[in-house]
Each structure stands twice: as C-alpha cells, then as structure tokens.
N, C-alpha and C positions, 0 to 999 in steps of 0.2 A: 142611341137609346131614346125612346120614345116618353111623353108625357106617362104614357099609362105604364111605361115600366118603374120611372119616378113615384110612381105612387104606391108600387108594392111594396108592405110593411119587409120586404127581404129585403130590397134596396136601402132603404129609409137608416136598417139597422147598421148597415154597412155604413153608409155616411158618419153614421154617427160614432158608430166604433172609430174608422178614419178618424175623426176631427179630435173623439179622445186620445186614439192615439199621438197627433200630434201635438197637442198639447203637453201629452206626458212627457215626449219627446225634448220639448221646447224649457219643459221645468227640471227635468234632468241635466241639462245643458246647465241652465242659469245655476242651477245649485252646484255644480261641479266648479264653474267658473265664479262663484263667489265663493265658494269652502276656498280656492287658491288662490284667490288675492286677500282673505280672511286672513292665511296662512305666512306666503308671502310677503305681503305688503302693508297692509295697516288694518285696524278695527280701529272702532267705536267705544268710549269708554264712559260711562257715567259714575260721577262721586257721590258718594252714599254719605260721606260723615265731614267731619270739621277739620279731620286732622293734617290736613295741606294749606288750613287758614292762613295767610290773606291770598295764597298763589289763586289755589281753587277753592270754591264754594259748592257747598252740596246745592245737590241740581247741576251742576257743568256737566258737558257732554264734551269730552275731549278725543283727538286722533291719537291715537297709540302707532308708531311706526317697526313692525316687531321684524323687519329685516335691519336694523342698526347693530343689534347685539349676538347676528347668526339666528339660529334654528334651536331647538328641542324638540322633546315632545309636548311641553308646556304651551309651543306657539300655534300649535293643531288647534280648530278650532270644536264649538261644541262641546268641551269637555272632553275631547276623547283622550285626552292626552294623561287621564286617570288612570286608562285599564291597557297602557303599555310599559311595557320594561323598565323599571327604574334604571337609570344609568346618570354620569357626569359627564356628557359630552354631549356637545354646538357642534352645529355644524356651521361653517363660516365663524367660525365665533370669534365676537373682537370684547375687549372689557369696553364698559361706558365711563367716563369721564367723570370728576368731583363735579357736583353740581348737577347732574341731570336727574330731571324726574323722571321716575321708572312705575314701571308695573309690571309684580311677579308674585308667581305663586307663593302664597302661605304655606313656609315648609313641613307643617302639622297640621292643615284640616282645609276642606276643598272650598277656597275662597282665594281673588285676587284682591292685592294692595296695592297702594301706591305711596311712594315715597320719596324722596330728593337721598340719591348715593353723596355721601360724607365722605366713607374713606375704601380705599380701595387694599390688596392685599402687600403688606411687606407697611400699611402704614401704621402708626402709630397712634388712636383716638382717644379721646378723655372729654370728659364734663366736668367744669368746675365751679361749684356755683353758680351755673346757668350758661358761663362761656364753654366755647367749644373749642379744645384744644388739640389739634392736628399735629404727627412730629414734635412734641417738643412747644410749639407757638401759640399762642392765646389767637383766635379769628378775631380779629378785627369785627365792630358792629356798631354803626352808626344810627343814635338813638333819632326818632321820625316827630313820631308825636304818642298820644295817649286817644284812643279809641275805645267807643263802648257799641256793644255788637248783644243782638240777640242772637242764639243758636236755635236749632230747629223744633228745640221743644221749649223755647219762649221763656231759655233761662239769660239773666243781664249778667254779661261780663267785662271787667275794665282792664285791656289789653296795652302793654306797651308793646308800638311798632317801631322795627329795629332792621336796620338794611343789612345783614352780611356780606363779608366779603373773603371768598377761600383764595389758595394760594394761586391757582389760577386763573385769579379773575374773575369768576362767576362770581355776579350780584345778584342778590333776592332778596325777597320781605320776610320775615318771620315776624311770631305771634310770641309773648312771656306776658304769664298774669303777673310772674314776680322770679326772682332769684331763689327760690327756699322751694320748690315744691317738690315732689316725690321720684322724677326721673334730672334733678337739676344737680347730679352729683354722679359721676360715672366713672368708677378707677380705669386707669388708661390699660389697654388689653393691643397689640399687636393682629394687626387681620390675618387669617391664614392665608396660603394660596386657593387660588378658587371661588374667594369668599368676599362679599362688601357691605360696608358696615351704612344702614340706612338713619335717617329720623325725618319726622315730618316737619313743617314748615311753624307749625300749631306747636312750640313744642311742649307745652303743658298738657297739651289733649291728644300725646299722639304714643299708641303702642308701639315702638318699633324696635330699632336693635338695642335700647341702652333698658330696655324693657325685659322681665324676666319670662324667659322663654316657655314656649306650647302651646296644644288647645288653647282655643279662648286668650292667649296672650299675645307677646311680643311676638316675632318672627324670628328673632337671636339674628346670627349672619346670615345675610339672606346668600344661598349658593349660587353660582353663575346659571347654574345648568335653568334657573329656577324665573330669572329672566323673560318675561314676554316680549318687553319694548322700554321703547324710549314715547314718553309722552311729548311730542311734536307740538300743538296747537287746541288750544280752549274753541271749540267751534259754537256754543251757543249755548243757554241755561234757560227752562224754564222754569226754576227759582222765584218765587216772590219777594222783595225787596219791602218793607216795613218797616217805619218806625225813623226815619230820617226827620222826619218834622218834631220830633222828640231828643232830636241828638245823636240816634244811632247810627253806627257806620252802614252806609246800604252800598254796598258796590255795582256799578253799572257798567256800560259799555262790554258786558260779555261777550262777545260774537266778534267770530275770526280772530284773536287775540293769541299771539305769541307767550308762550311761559315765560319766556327771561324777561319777566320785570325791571323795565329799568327805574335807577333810583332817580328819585326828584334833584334837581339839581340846587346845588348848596349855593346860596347868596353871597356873593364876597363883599365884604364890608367897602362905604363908597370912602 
C-alpha cells in the first residue's frame, strides 16, 4: 500500500473503525474478567454509617471475600442479582462462624449491611441489660476504657469500650453509651434453620437483628441465602480524623488492617 492510498479518506476510516474495534474488543474482555472475579472472588466495600464502631469507621474501604459463604444470586455483581428468581439456595454453601463480619443483603429494600454473625441456627440468643447471652451464658466482656468520639454529623458521644469475648474465642471491641437504651433488652428467641442472628459492633447505633423488622428497619434473621461475604481486611479510609487535640478518639493506622482486633494486653500486677 502506497502513501497515496494511506491518505484516502476510505482507508483512513477503516483504520479507524479497526482501532475502535479493538478497543471494544479489549473492554468486553476486561469487563467480562472483572463482573468474575467481582462474582467469584472478592469486592470492594465502603462503610456508610457508625454502626460497626470501633471495628469500622465511616470512610473504610474494606475487601469482602464473597467465595467464603458459596454463591447466590445476591453475590452477582451490579445489582443484578434483584431481577432473578427468588430461591433459598448456595451454591457451595458453608455457614460463617460466631464472630465474623459479614455483608448481606437487606431482606426488605435493595441495600447491603454489614454486621458481626452472634448466633448461628439451632442457637439460643438474648439481651439482657446490655449483656449478650448465647445458650444459656452471659458473653463475657472486658471493660477497656471510656471514649469520647465525634460521629459524622459532629454529634459528642461518651462511649464505654468493652473487649467481647464468644464461645469460640473471637475477640473484638464493641461501642455501649450505657446499659438502659432501647435495643439493651432482647427476650431470647432460638434461630431457625437457614437463618443468623446479626448486631453491630456500635451496639447502641446499630439496626439489626434485635431491631424490629422491615423497610427502613432492622433486618430481623438475616437468611443464608442473603449472604454476600465475609469481610476479610480494612484496606484504607479517606476519613478525616478531628478533634484529638480536644480529647476525642481519632483512630489511625487504617490501611491494610485485619478485622479481628486484638485486645490490649491486661498488666499483671508486679
């Protein structure tokens, strides 16, 4: 091909058709191979609100691993998992463990949560007075210190920080402004099968299972089927941190950080 055929506007269009082409080519690829490892393997997760306080802070950007708990239609990504068949079956499905933090769909209006699974089916849960009582047993929870936090609309609150500890072992921090507030009493109810009983970490600021169910409320037992993942790892926050030089708790160190908090270790007297 000659320069002077290079310059016929017939040629010119063809190139350029070609290069679109490949391009389209090359973004049909990449989106096919990220909708499956979207699907597969893990997403991206940002927290909206307070009620994971002290685990997660609004602003965290966390990894969701949504092959730990099988398949749904709930773990498709882009929402499509709205406009297919209801049903109650995983594929691969395994239950998650007391203790882990999850993210799953809202069984009444198109929104994900996230929240720490409490009790699993065949257990036994209750709120008494602000303890958490599994089977039968008071959780253990070892009182930290007293904390004063601004929330995101620059309201003061004076938090006691409190380490739980459930039957197997998992430790984490949780949030009580006090014993008396309005989710700090929960007659004990037996979980079905299929079904796990959540609360958040915050537990004075968190809607969840001890929460009266629907729109706009609680989530009631959240169902397996309903599952997206297991929250894996806090990857980084672009949060603002204010007000430390006044006394308030500002937490740092966001980035690359494991969920299971571990607790400060207890001084033994000399």
């Amino acid at each position: 091909m000659t320069a002077a055929d290079n310059a016929r506007p017939g040629s010119r269009l063809r190139m350029i058709l070609r290069e679109m082409r490949l391009w389209l080519e090359t973004g049909i690829v990449v989106f096919i191979l990220f909708s499956a490892f979207s699907t597969l393997a893990g997403s991206r997760y940002y927290i909206p609100s307070e009620s994971m306080q002290p685990t997660l802070e609004v602003g965290d950007h966390i990894v969701v691993a949504k092959y730990r708990y099988g398949f749904s239609r709930w773990s498709l990504p882009y929402g499509v998992g709205k406009w297919l068949p209801a049903g109650d079956g995983r594929f691969f499905g395994r239950s998650p463990a007391r203790g882990d933090v999850v993210v799953f769909r809202h069984p009444h209006e198109p929104r994900e949560l996230i929240k720490r699974v409490i009790a699993l089916p065949g257990d036994r849960v209750a709120v008494e007075a602000g303890r958490l009582v599994l089977n039968g047993k008071v959780i253990p929870r070892d009182f930290e210190r007293e904390s004063r936090i601004l929330d995101r609309y620059s309201q003061d609150s004076t938090l006691q920080n409190y380490i739980e500890t459930l039957p197997n072992g998992r430790r984490y921090r949780i949030y009580e402004i006090d014993d008396a507030s309005e989710l700090d009493d929960f007659r004990e109810i037996t979980i079905p099968a299929g079904r796990v009983f959540v609360m958040g970490d915050n537990r004075d600021q968190s809607a969840d299972s001890r929460a009266e169910e629907g729109p706009g409320l609680g989530p009631g037992l959240v169902p397996m089927e309903y599952l997206v993942g297991k929250a894996e790892t806090l990857l980084f926050t672009f949060a603002k941190c204010h007000g430390a030089e006044q006394g308030y708790q500002c937490p740092r160190d966001r980035v690359w950080k494991p969920l299971e908090i571990k607790p400060v270790p207890k001084e033994t007297p000399a």
